[in-house]
N, C-alpha and C positions, 0 to 999 in steps of 0.2 A: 210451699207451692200454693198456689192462688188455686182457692176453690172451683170445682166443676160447675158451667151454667146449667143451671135445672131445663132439664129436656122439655124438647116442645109437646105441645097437645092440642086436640082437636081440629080444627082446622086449617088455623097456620101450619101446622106438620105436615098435614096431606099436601098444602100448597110449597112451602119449601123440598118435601119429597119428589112430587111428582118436579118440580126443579132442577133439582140435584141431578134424578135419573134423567132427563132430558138433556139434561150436560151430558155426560157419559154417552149417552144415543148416539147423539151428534158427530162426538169423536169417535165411538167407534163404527159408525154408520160408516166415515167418511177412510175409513183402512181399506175400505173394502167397493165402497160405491161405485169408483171410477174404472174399476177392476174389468167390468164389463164393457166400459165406452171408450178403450183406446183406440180400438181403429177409429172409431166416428170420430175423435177428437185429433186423431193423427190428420184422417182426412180433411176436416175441416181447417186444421191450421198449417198444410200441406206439407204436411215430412210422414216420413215413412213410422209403420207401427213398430219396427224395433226401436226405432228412437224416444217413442211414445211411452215406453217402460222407463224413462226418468221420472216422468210425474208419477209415478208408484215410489220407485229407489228414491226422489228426495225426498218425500214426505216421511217414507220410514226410517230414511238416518237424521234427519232432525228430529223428529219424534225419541227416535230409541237415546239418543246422547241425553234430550231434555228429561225424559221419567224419571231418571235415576236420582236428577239435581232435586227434586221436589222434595227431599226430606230438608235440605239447605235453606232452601227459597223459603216454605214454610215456617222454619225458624227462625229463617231472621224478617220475614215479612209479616209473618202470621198466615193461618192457614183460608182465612176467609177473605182476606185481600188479594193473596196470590191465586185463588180459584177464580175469582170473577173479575181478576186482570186477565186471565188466563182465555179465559170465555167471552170477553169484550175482544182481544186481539183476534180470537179465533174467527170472530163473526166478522170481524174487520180483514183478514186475511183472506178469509171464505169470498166475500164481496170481491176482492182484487182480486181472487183465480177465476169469478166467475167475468171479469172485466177481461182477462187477460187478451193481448192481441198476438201475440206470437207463443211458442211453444218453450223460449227462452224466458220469457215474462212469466206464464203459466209456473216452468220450474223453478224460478225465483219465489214465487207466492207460495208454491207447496212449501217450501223445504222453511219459509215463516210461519205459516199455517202449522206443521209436524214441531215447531221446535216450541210454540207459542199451546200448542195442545197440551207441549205436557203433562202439565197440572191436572190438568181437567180430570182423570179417572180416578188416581189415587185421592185427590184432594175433592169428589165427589162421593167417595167412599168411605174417608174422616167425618166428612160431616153430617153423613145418612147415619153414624154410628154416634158422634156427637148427642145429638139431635131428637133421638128417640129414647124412652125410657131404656134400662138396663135388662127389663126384662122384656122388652121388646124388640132387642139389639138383633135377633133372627130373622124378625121381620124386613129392618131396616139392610141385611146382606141378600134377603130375597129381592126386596126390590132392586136394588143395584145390580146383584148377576142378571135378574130377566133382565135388563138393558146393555148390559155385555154379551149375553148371549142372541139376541134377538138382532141386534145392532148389525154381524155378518151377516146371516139370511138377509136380513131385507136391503141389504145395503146391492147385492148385484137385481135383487126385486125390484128395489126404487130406481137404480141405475141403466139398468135396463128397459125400463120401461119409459124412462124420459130422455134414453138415446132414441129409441123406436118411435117416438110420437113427441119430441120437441128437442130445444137447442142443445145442447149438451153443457151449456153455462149452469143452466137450472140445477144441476148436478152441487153445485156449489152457493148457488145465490140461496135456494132453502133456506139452507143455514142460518140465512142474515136475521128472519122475524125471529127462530126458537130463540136464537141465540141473543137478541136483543133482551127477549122476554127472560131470558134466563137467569142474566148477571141483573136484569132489575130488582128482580125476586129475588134473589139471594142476598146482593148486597143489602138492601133494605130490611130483611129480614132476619139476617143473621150478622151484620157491622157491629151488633152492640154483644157479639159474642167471638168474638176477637181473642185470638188464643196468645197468650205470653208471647214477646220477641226479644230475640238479645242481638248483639252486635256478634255475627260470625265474620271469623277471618274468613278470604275467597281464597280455596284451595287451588291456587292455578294448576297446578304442575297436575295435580289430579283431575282436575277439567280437560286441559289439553290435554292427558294421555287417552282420557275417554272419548274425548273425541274422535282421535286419531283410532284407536282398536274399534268405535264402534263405526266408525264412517267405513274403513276398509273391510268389516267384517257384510254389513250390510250390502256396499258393493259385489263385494264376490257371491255374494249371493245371489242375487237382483241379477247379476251381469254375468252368471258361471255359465247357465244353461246353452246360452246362444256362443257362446265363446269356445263352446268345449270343454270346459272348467279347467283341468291343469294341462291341458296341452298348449292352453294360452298364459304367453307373458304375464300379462298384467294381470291376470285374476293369482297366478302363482305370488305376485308381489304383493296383490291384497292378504293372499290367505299369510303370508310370512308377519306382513307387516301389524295385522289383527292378531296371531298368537304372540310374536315380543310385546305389541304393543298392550294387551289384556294381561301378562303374565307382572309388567312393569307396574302396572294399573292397580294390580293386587295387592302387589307389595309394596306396593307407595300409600293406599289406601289405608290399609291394617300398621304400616308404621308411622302415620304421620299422625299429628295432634288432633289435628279439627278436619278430618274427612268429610270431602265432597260427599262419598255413598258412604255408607255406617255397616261394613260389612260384618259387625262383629256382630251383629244378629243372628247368624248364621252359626251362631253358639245354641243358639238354641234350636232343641231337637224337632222339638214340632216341625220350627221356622226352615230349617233346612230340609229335613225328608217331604214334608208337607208342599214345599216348593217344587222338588224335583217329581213328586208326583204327579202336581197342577200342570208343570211346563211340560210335562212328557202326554198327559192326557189331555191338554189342551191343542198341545201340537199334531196329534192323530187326530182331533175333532176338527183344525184348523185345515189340516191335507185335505180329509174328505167331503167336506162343505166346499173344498176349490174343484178337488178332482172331477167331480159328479158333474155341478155343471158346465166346468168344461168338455165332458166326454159328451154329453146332450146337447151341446150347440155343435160340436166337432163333427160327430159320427153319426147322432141319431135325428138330427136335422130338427131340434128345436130353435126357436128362435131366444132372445137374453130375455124378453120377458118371461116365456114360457118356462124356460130352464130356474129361473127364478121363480116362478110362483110352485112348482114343484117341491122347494122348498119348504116355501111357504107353513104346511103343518107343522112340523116340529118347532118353528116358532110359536106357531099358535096355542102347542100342546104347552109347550112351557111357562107362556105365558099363563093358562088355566090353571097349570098345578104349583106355581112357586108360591103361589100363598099359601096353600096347603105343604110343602115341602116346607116351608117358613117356621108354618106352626110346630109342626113335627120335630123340627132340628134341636128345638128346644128340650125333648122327652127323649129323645134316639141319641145313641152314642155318635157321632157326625162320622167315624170309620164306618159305620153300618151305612150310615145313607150314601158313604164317596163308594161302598162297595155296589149298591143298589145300583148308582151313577154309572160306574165300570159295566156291571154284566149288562145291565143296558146297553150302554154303546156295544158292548162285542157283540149284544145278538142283533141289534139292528146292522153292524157290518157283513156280519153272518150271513144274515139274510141278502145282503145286498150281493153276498158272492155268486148266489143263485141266478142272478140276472141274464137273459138269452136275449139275443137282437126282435125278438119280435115282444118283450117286455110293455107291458101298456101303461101307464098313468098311474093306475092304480097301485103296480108293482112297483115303479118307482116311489109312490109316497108311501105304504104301508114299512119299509124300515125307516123309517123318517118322524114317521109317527113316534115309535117305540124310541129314536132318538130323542125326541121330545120331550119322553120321560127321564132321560137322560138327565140332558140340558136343566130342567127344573130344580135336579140337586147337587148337579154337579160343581157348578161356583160356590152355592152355600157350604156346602161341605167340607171341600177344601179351603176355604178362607178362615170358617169356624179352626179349622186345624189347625193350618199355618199361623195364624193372627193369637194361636191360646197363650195365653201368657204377657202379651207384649203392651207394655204399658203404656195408656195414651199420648203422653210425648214422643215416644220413640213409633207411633203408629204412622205419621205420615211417613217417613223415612222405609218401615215394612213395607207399606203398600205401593210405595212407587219402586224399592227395590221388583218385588213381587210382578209389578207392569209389567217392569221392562225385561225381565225373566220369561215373561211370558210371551211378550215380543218380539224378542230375539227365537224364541222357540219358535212361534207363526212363520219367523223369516226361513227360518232352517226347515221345517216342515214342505214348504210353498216350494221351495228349490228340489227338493229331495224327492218330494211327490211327481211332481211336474218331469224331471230330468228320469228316475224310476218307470214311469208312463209309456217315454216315450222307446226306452231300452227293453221295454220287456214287451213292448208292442212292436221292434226290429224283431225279436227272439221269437215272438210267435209266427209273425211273417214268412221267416225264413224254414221254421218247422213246413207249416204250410203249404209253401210253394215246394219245399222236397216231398210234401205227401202227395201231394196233388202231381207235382213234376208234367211231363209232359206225356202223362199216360192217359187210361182209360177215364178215369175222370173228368179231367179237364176237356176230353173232346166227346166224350157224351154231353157237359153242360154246353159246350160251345156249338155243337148241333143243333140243342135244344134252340138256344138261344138265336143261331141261324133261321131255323123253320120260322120264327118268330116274326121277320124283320129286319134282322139286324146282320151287321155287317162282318167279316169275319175280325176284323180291328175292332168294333165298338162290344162284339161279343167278349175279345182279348177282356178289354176296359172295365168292361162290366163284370166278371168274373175277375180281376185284380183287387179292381174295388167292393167286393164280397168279402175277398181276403182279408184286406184291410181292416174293412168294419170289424169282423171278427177276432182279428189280433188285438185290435182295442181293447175287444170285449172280454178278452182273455185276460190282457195286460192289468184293467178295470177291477177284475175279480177277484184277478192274485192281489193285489193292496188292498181291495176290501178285506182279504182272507186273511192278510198279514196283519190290517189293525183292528182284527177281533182278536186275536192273539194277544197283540201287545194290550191290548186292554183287561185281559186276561191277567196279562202278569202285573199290569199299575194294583190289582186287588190288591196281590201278595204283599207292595212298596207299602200300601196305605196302612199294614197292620203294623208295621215298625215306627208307626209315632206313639204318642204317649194319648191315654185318653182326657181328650180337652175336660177343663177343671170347670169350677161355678156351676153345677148340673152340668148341664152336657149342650149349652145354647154357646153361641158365639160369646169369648168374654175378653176379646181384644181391648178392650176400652175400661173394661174393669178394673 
């Protein structure tokens, strides 16, 4: 095996770093950005906002099909060519959504844009680990999670705030300078470390099954909520056609020569528990970073930026402490820190179940904060664990497995949360309106409301929509309440790996 290049230092490092993680930014900036500007962007290219949720649903089934291939591409391209091919099309892509003139054009360019992304996380996360000494290789996972983690927050921050006060192309055109700056930096700086390539056969028959399971899977997801989920045809057809087609997938994958995905990783214990950990604690972190602020533009009459910079702290907090959580990872058994990670999250949900309609600013950021602390060790942690063992060839292939693991769980999170919302906010409605009924309640407030001004219909109105708010906020607190729980029990998942070896630092690359 051709020797390892000797890792960078001084200042080319910081400048290829700060690179790398700006790749990563970008893409995952842009999962989430648009998330907030569909009606602006329905309105503006004049179709309705149910139709407006393709440019979400294509970007995420191009995207989920291409992560998995990145351990292939890699192989047979090498891992520094296909990242900053990856990140020249991306910015090229980016450009044509934000040119787009219709909403069929637009979803033509995402679903290029999600399938041309792939690379970009896993193959920005080979080369942060590449790249940095061995015994700096903590360092080099802290950077990369703050840009995963920070990427959601700011993505409905920045989205919203440049639907509210400019065109909503700009949503897209951004992309064009990081992205130019990005692949100039990398290639140039990293071409002459160019990792072994061999001639892979192309596993069709495993391509097109993945296709097929992850496009139908993603549809029903994307498309369950407004449909009814299985009382409609065609999401019944998705969900049929996603379990034969993933079930074929598996067993064509595990018994063919030269697989597309390299499921056999999944041998190993870290790599497996360590996994289901990430996508189960990722996917409670990924519901309630949607839920929030959609309940604050819905019900408590914030605007996208404002719901957005709400946020904002716990980006900030993590960003402060992941160098510190970097340092640390290296001395601390990484189960200790993924546990610190968990009671974090459960208490800041905890706390979030306390929330009452007259809640100020304040009380919305202070568990956000405490998530912050979170977020700083929560990718390190789990990546140290899953990634222990797995030797630098077979790294690209974990880490994109690993993505799109995580991907598919955001997708199934986003649907669950969302469609949960809205059913447990019918349930409290309905208590509601039988407590209140049409007794002494309701016509002592509708007096009040009378003396006031008002009308005996707009008193009705307004006392309905008391209700309402309320059952939100009911609905709101029960899923806060339930993923402090479940985070609760990810502790108990994360003691059944093994304790990562090499000291106790990230030693993926070892």
């Amino acid at each position: 095996m051709p020797a390892q290049p000797a890792p960078l230092t001084g200042g080319k490092l910081a400048l290829i770093a700060f690179a790398l993680a700006l790749g990563t930014f970008m893409m995952v900036l842009d999962t989430t950005i648009a998330n907030v500007s569909l009606t602006t962007i329905a309105g503006n290219l004049g179709v309705s906002s149910d139709n407006s949720t393709w440019i979400i649903t294509a970007f995420a089934v191009a995207n989920g099909v291409a992560v998995p291939l990145t351990g292939w591409l890699m192989g047979r391209f090498g891992v520094v060519r296909t990242f900053c091919t990856a990140v020249a099309l991306f910015t090229l892509a980016s450009f044509l959504c934000g040119i787009a003139w219709s909403l069929q054009s637009l979803i033509v360019f995402r679903i290029i844009q999600g399938a041309v992304s792939g690379p970009m996380m896993p193959g920005s996360q080979a080369l942060l680990i590449s790249v940095f000494p061995s015994d700096k290789r903590s360092t080099a996972l802290g950077v990369w999670s703050m840009t995963t983690l920070v990427g959601p927050v700011m993505g409905p921050i920045l989205g919203g705030y440049i639907s509210d006060n400019y065109h909503w192309s700009w949503i897209f055109l951004i992309n064009v300078p990081f992205g130019i700056f990005t692949a100039l930096v990398c290639w140039r700086g990293l071409k002459t470390r160019e990792t072994p390539t061999r001639k892979l056969p192309i596993d069709t028959v495993g391509l097109g099954l993945l296709v097929v399971w992850v496009g139908a899977l993603q549809i029903m997801l994307d498309l369950g909520k407004n449909a009814d989920w299985f009382a409609d045809t065609t999401i019944c057809v998705m969900a049929v056609v996603a379990a034969i087609g993933f079930v074929a997938w598996v067993i064509w994958e595990l018994t063919d020569a030269n697989p597309a995905v390299d499921l056999s990783l999944f041998k190993s214990r870290n790599f497996a528990i360590g996994n289901i950990a990430f996508c189960l604690g990722y996917a409670v972190f990924f519901a309630n970073i949607l839920i929030l602020p959609l309940w604050l533009q819905t019900q408590v009459g914030y605007t996208a930026t404002w719901a957005g910079l709400i946020a904002a702290p716990s980006g900030i907090v993590a960003v402060v402490l992941s160098p510190f959580a970097a340092r640390m990872s290296g001395k601390i058994d990484a189960r200790i820190l993924a546990t610190i990670a968990f009671m974090a999250f459960a208490l800041s949900y905890y706390m979030r179940s306390g929330y009452t309609t007259t809640a100020s600013s304040w009380d919305f950021m202070l568990p956000l904060l405490v998530q912050g602390v979170a977020m700083s060790v929560f990718f390190l942690s789990m990546l140290t664990i899953s990634l222990d063992g797995i030797p630098p060839q077979r790294l690209p292939s974990a880490t994109g497995i690993s993505n799109f693991a995580r991907i598919v769980a955001g997708s199934f999170a986003a649907s669950i949360i969302t469609t949960a919302w809205d059913r447990r906010e019918a349930l409290h409605q309905s208590r509601l309106s039988e407590a209140v009924g049409q007794g002494m309640p309701l016509q002592m407030a509708s007096e009040a409301l009378q003396r006031m001004g008002a009308t005996s219909t707009q008193a009705a109105a307004a006392i309905t929509r008391q209700m309402v708010g309320q059952a939100y906020l009911l609905a709101s607190t029960d899923l806060f309440r339930v993923s402090a729980w479940l985070c609760a029990v990810l502790i108990v998942i994360v003691w059944f790996t093994r304790r990562p070896k090499g000291g106790h630092g990230p030693v993926a690359a070892d």
